[in-house]
C-alpha positions in Angstrom: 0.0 0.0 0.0 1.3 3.3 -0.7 1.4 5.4 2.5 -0.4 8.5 1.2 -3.3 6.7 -0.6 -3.5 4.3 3.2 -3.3 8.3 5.1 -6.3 9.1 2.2 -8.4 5.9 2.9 -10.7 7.5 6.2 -11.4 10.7 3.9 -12.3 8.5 0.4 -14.4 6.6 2.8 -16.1 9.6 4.3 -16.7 11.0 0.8 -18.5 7.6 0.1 -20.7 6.7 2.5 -22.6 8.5 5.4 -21.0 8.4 8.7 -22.3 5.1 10.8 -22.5 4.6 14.3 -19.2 3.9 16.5 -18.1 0.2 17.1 -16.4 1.8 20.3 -13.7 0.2 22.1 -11.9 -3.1 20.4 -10.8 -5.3 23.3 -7.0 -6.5 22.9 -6.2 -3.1 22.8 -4.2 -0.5 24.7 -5.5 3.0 24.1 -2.6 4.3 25.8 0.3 2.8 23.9 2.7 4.8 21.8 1.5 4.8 18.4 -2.1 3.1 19.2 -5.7 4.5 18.2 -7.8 6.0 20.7 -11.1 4.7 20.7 -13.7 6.0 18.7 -11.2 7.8 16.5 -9.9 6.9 13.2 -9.0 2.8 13.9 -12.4 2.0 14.6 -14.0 5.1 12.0 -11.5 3.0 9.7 -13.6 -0.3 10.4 -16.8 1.4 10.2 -16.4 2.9 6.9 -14.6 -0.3 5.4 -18.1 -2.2 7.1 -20.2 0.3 5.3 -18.6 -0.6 2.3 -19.0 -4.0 1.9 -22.4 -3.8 2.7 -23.0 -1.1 -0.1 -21.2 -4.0 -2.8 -23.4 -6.6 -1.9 -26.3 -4.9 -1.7 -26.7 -4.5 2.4 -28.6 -6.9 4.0 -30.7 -4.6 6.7 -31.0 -6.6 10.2 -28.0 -8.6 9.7 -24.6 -9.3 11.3 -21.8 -6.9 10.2 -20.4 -8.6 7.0 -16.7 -8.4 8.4 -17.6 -9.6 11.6 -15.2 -9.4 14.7 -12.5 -8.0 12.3 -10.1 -6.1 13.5 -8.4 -3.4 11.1 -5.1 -1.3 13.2 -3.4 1.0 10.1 -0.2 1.1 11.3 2.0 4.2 9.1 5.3 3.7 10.0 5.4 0.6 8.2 3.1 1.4 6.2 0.7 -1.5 6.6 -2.4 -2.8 8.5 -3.0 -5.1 10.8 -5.9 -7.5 10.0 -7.6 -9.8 12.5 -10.0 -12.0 10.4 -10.7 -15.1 9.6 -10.3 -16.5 6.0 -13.6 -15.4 4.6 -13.4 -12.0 5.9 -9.7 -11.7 5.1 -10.5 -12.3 1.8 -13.1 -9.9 1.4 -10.8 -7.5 3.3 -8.1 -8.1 0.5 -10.3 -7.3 -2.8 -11.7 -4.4 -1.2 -8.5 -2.6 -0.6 -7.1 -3.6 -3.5 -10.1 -2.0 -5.5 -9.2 1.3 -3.1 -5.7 0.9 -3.9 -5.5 2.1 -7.1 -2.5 5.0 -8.8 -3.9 8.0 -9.9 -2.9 8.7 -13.2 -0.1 10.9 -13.4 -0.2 14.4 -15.6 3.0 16.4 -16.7 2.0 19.8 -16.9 4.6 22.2 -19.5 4.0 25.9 -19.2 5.6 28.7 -21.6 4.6 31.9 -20.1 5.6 35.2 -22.2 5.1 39.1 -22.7 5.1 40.3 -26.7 4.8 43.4 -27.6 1.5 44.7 -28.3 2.0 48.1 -30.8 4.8 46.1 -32.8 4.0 44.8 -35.9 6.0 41.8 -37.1 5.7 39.3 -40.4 6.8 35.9 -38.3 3.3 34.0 -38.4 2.1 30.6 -37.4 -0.6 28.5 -38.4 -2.7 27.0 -35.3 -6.1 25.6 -35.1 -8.4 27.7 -33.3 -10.9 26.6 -31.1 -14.4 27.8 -30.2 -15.8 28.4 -26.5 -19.5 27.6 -27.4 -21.5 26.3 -30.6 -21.8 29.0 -33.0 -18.7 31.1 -31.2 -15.3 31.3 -32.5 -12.4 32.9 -30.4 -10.1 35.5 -31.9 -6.7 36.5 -31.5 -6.3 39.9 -30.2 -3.4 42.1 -29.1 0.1 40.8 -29.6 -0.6 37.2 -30.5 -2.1 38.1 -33.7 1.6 39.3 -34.6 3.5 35.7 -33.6 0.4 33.5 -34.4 -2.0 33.4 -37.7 -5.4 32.1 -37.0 -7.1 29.7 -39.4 -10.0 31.6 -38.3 -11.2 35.5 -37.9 -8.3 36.8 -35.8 -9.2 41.1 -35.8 -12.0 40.9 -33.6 -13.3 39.7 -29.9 -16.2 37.6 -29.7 -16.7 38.2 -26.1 -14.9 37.5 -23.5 -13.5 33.7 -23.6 -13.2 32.6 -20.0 -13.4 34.8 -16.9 -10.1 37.2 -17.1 -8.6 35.9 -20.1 -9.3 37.6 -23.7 -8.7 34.5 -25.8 -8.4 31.0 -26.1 -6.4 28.8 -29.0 -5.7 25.5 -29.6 -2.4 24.7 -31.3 -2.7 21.0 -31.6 1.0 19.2 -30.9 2.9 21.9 -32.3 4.6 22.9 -28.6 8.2 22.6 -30.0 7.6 24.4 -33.2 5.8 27.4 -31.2 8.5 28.3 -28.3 11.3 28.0 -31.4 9.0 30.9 -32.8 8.8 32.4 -29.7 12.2 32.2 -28.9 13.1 34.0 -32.3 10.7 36.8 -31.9 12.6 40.1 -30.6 9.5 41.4 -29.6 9.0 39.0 -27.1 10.4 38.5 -23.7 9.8 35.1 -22.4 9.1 35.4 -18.3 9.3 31.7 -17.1 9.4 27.8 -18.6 8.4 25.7 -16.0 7.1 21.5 -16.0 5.2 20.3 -13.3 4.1 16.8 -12.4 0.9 16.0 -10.5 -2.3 13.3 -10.0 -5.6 13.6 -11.4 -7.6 15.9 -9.7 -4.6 17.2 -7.8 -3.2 20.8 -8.1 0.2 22.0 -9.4 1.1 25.2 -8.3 3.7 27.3 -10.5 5.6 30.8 -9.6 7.7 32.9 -11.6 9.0 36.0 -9.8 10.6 37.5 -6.6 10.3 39.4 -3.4 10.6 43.1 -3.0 11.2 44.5 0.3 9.1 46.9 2.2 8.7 48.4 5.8 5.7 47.4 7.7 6.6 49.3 11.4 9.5 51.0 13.3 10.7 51.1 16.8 12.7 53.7 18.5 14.6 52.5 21.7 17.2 54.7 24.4 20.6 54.9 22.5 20.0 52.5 19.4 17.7 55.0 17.4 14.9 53.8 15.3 15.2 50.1 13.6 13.0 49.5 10.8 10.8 46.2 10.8 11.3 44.4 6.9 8.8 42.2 5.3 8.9 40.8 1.7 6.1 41.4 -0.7 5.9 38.1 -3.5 5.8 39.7 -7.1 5.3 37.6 -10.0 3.2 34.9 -11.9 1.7 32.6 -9.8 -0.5 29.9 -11.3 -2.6 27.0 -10.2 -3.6 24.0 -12.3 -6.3 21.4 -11.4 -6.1 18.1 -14.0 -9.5 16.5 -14.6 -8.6 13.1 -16.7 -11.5 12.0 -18.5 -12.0 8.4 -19.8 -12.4 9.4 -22.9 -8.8 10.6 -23.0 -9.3 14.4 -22.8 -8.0 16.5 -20.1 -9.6 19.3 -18.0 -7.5 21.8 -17.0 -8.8 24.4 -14.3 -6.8 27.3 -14.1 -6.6 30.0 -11.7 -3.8 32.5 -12.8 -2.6 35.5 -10.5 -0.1 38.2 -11.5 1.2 40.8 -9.4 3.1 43.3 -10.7 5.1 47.1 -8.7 3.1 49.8 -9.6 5.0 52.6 -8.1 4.9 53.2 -4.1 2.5 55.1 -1.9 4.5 57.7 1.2 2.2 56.5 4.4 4.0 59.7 5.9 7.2 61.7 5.3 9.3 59.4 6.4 8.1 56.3 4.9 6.9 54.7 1.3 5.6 51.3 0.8 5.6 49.9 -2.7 2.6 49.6 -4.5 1.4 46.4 -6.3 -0.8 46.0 -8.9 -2.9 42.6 -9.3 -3.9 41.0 -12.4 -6.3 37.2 -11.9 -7.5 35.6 -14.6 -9.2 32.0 -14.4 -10.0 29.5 -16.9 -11.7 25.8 -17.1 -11.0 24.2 -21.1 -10.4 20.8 -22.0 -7.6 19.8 -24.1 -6.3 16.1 -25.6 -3.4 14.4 -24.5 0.0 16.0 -25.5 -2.0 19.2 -27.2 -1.2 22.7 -26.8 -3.5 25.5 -25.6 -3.2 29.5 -25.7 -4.2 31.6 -23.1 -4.5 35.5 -23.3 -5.3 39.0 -23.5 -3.8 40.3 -20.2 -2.9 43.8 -21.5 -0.7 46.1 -19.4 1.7 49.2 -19.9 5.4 48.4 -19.3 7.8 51.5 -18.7 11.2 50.9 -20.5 14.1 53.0 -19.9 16.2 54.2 -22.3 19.4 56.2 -22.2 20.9 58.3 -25.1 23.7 60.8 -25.8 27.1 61.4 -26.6 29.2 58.1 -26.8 31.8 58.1 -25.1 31.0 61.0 -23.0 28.1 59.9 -21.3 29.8 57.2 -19.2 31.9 59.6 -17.6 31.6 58.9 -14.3 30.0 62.2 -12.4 30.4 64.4 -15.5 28.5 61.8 -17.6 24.9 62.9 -16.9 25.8 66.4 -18.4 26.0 64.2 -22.0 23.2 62.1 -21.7 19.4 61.9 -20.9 17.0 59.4 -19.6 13.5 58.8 -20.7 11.0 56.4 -19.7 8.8 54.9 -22.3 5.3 53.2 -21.9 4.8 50.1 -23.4 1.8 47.7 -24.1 3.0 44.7 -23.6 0.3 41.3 -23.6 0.9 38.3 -21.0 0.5 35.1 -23.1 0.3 31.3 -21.2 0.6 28.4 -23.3 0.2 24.8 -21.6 0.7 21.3 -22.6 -0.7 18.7 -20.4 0.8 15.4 -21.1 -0.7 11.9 -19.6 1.8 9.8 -18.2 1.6 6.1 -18.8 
C-alpha cells in the first residue's frame, strides 16, 4: 500500500458513505500505547467505513450481522501496513476491497511557456494554429500581440466576447509545442518570463511561480541609544498559477486554471518618512479541456510596461559624475500582452 493513498483511505471513505455509528472500544487493545488508536477515533471510523462498504457491494442486508464480523483493522503508518484480524472469509473480502481502493492515480505532466510580446509592434513571423471555439456557433479570436507571432485559421481582428473569466482568448495549437516556443524564442518582440514543468495526480493541483520578493517596511521602533530600527517584510511579485487536471476516460483532459499576477506599480508615502511599494494585481481563471499532448493558448492580459532608455554622446556619457551632463534618460510606456501556453501530457 502506498502510504499517502492508506493516510487518504478515512477521507475517500467519508466522501462515500454516510458516517455510521461507533463500534467503540476493540478489546486487545491498549488506548494508551505509543503509536495506538484511541477509541472512537480513526481505527475503529477506519472499520466502520470499510463495514459500510462491503455492505454497499453486496447490496446490504438490513437486520443482519456486520459482513466483516469481529474483524479487526489497526493502520499502522510507520510501516506502512495494517493489521488484519479476520478469519479467511473475511480476510478475503478485506483483500479485494482494498485492493479496489488501492488504485494510482494517473499521473499528468504539466509544461508551461509563459511570455510578454509586444503589443504596438508589428511583425511578419506567423504561425498556423487551429483555433478553437468556446460555445456552438462562437469562435475565439486573437487579439493584441498574438495576432503578430500566431496566424489564426480563423477570424483573428476581432473579440467575440470575453472567452473565459479574465482571459481575452483562447487557442488550440494541436502538438505543435516545439515548433511554437522555437518561434517564440526567435521573436525580438517577445520577452519570455518563465518555462516551468510540473508533475501532479488527477484531480490534484500543481502550483507554478515565476517571480521575486521586494522589500518593504511594515513598522519602526525607536529604543534609548540604538535610534529607530525598521521592521522588513517581503512582498511576493510575479506569476503565480494553479492548475487542477480532470482526466477524463475518454482521454481528454480538463485543466482548471486559476492565474494571478502581481506586478510594482509605483509606491504610496504613508507619511514623510516612509513609502511602501505599491502592487498591482492581475487574476484571470479558466476551465477548457484539451487532448493528450495538445497545446492551448491563453491571453489577453494587457498592461503598460515602462522601459528606460538612455541616449547621448558616446563616449562621453559614461563619464563617471560628469556623464549625466551628456546624456538623458526617458522612460517609455509600453503595451505589452501576458500570453500562457500549456501542454498537459498523460503519463503512462
Amino acid at each position: 500500500l502506498d502510504v499517502l493513498r492508506l493516510q487518504r483511505f478515512p477521507h475517500i471513505l467519508n466522501r462515500q458513505i454516510p458516517r455510521a455509528q461507533p463500534f467503540g472500544t476493540q478489546p486487545g487493545i491498549n488506548p494508551a500505547a505509543p503509536g495506538a488508536a484511541q477509541p472512537g477515533t480513526a481505527q475503529n471510523q477506519f472499520q466502520q467505513r470499510l463495514n459500510q462498504i462491503v455492505s454497499n457491494i453486496t447490496g446490504g442486508r438490513t437486520g443482519s450481522a456486520p459482513l466483516l464480523g469481529e474483524a479487526r483493522i489497526i493502520p499502522y503508518d510507520r510501516s506502512n501496513s495494517l493489521l488484519v484480524l479476520a478469519t479467511t472469509n473475511e480476510l478475503a473480502m478485506l483483500t479485494k476491497l482494498l485492493k479496489e481502493i488501492d488504485v494510482p492515480q494517473q499521473q499528468v505532466l504539466i509544461e508551461a511557456l509563459i511570455f510578454e510580446t509586444n503589443v504596438d509592434t508589428s511583425r511578419d513571423t506567423s504561425f498556423g494554429v487551429g483555433q478553437k471555439t468556446a460555445a456552438p456557433g462562437a469562435n475565439f479570436a486573437g487579439k493584441g500581440g498574438i495576432n503578430s507571432i500566431f496566424t489564426f485559421s480563423t477570424n483573428a481582428t476581432a473579440l467575440v466576447g470575453p472567452a473565459t473569466s479574465g482571459f481575452g482568448y483562447l487557442a488550440q495549437i494541436g502538438n505543435n509545442w516545439a515548433a511554437a516556443i522555437s518561434l517564440i524564442e526567435r521573436d525580438s518582440n517577445s520577452e519570455i518570463l518563465s518555462r516551468p514543468r510540473i508533475q501532479t495526480s488527477h484531480a490534484e493541483a500543481a502550483t507554478i511561480f515565476s517571480g521575486g520578493t521586494t522589500p518593504y517596511v511594515t513598522g519602526t521602533t525607536f529604543g534609548v541609544g540604538v535610534g529607530s530600527q525598521n521592521q522588513i517584510q517581503q512582498l511576493q511579485i510575479g506569476i503565480n498559477m494553479q492548475v487542477l487536471p480532470l482526466i477524463t476516460a475518454d482521454g481528454l483532459v480538463v485543466l482548471d486554471i486559476n492565474q494571478t499576477i502581481e506586478s510594482e506599480g509605483g509606491s504610496v508615502k504613508i507619511d514623510a518618512n516612509l513609502e511602501v511599494p505599491k502592487t498591482v494585481r492581475h487574476q484571470a481563471q479558466a476551465k477548457v479541456a484539451v487532448k493528450d499532448g495538445e497545446t492551448i493558448i491563453l491571453g489577453g492580459l494587457i498592461r503598460t510596461k515602462k522601459t528606460k532608455s538612455v541616449s547621448g554622446v558616446p563616449g562621453l556619457k559614461d563619464i563617471p559624475g560628469l556623464g549625466v551632463l551628456f546624456r538623458s534618460t526617458s522612460e517609455n510606456p509600453t503595451r505589452v500582452e501576458l500570453i500562457v501556453l500549456i501542454r498537459p501530457t498523460v503519463l503512462k
